[in-house]
Short mmCIF file of the C-alpha atoms (twelve columns), coordinates in Angstrom:
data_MODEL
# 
_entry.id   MODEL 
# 
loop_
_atom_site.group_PDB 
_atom_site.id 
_atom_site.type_symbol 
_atom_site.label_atom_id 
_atom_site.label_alt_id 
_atom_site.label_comp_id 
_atom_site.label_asym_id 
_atom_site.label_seq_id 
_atom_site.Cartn_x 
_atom_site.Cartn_y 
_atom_site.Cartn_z 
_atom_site.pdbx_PDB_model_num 
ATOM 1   C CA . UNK A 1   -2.831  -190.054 21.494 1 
ATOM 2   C CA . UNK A 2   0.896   -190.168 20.703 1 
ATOM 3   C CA . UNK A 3   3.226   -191.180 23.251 1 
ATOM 4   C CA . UNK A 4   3.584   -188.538 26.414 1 
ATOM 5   C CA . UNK A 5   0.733   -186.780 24.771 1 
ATOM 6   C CA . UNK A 6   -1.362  -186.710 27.872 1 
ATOM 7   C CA . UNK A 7   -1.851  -188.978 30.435 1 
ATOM 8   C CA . UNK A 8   -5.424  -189.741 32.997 1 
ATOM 9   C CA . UNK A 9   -5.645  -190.283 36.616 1 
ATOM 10  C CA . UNK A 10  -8.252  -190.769 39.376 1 
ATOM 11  C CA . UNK A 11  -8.031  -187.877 42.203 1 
ATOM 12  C CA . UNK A 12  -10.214 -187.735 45.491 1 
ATOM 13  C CA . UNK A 13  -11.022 -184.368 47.169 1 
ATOM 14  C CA . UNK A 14  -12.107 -183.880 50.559 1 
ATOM 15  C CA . UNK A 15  -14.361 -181.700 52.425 1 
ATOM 16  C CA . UNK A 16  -13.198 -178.342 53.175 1 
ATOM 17  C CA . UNK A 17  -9.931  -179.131 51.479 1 
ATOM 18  C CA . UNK A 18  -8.465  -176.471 49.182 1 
ATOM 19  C CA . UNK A 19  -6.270  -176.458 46.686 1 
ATOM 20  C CA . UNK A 20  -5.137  -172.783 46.627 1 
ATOM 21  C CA . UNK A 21  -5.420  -170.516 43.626 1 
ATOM 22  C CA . UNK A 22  -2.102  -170.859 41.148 1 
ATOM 23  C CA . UNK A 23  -1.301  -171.357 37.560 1 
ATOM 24  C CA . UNK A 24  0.709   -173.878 35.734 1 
ATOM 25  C CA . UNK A 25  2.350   -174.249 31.924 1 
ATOM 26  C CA . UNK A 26  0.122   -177.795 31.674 1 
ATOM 27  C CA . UNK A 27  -3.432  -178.359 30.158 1 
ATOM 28  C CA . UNK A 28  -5.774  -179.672 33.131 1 
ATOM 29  C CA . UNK A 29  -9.123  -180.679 32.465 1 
ATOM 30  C CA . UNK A 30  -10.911 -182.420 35.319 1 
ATOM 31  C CA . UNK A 31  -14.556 -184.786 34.683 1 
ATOM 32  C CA . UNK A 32  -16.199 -184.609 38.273 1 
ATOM 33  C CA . UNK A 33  -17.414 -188.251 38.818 1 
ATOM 34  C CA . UNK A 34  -18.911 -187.690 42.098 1 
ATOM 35  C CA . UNK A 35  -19.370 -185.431 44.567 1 
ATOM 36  C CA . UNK A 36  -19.043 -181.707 43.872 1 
ATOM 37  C CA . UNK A 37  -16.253 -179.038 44.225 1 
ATOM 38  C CA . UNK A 38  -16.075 -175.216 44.149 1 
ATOM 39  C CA . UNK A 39  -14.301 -174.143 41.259 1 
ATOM 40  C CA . UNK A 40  -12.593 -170.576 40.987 1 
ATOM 41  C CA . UNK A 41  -11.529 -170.423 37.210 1 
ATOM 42  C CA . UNK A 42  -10.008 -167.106 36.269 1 
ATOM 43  C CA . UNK A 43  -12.946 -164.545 37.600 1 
ATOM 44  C CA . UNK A 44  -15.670 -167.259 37.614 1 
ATOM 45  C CA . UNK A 45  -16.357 -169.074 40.906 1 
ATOM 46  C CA . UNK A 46  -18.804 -171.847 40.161 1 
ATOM 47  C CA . UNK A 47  -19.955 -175.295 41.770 1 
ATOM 48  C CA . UNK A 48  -19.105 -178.340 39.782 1 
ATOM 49  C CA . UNK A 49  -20.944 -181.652 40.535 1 
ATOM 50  C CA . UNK A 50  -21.184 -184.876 39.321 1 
ATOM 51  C CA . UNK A 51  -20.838 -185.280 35.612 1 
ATOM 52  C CA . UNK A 52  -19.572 -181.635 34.991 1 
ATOM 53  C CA . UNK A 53  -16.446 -181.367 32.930 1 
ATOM 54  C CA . UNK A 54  -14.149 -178.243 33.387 1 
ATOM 55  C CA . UNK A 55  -11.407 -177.261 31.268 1 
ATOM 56  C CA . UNK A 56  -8.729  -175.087 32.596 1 
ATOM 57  C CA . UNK A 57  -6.297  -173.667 29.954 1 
ATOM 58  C CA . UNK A 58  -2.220  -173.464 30.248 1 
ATOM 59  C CA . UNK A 59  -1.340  -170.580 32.702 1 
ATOM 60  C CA . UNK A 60  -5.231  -170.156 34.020 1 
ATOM 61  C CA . UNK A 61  -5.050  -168.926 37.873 1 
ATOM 62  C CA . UNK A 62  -7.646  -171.463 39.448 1 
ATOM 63  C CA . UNK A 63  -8.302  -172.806 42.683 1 
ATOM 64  C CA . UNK A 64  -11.146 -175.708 44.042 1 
ATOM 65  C CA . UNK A 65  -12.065 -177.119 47.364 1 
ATOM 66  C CA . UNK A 66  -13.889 -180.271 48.037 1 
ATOM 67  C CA . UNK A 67  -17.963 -179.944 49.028 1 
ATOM 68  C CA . UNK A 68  -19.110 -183.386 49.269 1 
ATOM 69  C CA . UNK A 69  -18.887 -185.834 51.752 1 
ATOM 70  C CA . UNK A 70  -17.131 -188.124 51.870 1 
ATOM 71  C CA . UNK A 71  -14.815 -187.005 49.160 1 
ATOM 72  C CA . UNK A 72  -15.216 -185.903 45.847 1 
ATOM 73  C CA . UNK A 73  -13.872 -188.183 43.208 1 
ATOM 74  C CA . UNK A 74  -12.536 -186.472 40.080 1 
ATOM 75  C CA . UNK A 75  -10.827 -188.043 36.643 1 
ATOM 76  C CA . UNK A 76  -8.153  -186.033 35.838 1 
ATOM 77  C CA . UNK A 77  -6.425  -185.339 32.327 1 
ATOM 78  C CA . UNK A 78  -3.237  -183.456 31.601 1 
ATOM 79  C CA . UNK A 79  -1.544  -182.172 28.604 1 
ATOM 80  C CA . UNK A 80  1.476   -182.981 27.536 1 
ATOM 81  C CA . UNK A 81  2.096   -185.753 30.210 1 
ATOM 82  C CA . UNK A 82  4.666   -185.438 33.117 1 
ATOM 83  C CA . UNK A 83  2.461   -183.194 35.212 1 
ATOM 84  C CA . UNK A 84  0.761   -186.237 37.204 1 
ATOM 85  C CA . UNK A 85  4.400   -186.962 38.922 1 
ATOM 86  C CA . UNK A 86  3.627   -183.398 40.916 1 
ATOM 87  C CA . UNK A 87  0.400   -185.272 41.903 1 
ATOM 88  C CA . UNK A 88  2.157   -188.241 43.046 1 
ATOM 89  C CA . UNK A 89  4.757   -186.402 45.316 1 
ATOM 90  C CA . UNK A 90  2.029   -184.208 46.430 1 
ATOM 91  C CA . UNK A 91  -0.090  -187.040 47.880 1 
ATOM 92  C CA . UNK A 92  2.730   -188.977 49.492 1 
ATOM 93  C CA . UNK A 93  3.200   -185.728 51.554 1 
ATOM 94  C CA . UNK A 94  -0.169  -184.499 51.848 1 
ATOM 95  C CA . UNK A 95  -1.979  -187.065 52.882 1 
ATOM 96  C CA . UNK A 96  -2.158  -186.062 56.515 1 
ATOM 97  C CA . UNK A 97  -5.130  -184.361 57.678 1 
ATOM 98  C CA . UNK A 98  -2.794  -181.005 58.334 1 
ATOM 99  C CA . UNK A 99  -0.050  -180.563 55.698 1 
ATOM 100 C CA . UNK A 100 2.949   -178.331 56.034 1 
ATOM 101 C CA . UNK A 101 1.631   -175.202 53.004 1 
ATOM 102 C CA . UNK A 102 5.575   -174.644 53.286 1 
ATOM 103 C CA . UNK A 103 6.348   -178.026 52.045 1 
ATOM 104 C CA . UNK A 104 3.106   -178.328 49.545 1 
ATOM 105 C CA . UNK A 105 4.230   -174.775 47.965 1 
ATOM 106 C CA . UNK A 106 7.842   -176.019 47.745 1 
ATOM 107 C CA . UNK A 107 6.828   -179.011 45.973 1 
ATOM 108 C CA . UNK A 108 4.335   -176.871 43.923 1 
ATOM 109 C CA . UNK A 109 6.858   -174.807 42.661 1 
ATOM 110 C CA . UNK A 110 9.575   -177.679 42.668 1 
ATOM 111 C CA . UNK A 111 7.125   -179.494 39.809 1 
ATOM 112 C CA . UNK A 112 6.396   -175.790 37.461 1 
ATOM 113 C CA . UNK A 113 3.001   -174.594 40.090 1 
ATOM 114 C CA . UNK A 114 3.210   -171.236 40.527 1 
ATOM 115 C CA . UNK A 115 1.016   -170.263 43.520 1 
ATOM 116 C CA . UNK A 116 -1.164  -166.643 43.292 1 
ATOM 117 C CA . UNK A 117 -1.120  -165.092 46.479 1 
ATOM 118 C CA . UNK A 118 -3.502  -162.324 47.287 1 
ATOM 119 C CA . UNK A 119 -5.381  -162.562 44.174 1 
ATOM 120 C CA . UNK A 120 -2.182  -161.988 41.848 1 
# 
């Protein structure tokens, strides 16, 4: 695609690790390469293993947490590009086995995440 257009990236997901329900202005589509994660998209809550691709819309509440040992690997595409730098400060932070949700949600919110507490 044109320059900026999107851009693709490799994630891993652990066990029992959430990533709490919230929305963003970006197109997020993720292909699950292996492994399997519970997926919360709008009012569905699915499974999603290996070689299932999910597409979650601009401004979509949606939430997933790793259920495969020892991770979950996911290929990850975003639309327009710029999103993945959220990504990137997000895993130099959160890379420890007990993050700060403080700091995560700042830099959440710092990179255009809004987080959905309680459901809405």
């Amino acid at each position: 695609g044109a320059r900026g257009a999107w851009s693709v990236f490799e994630i891993e997901k652990r066990p029992g690790a959430p990533t709490p329900p919230h929305t963003h202005a970006w197109d997020e589509a993720y292909y699950i390469l292996s492994g399997a994660v519970e997926m919360m998209l709008g009012e569905r809550v699915f499974e999603a293993g290996a070689g299932t691709f999910v597409r979650i819309p601009p401004n979509t509440v949606h939430a997933f947490t790793g259920r495969a040992a020892p991770g979950t690997r996911l290929l990850t595409l975003l639309a327009p590009a710029g999103a993945e730098a959220f990504f990137a400060d997000l895993d130099r932070y959160a890379s420890s086995e007990a993050p700060d949700m403080e700091k995560v949600i700042e830099i959440a919110v710092r990179h255009g995440v809004r987080p959905v507490l309680d459901g809405g």
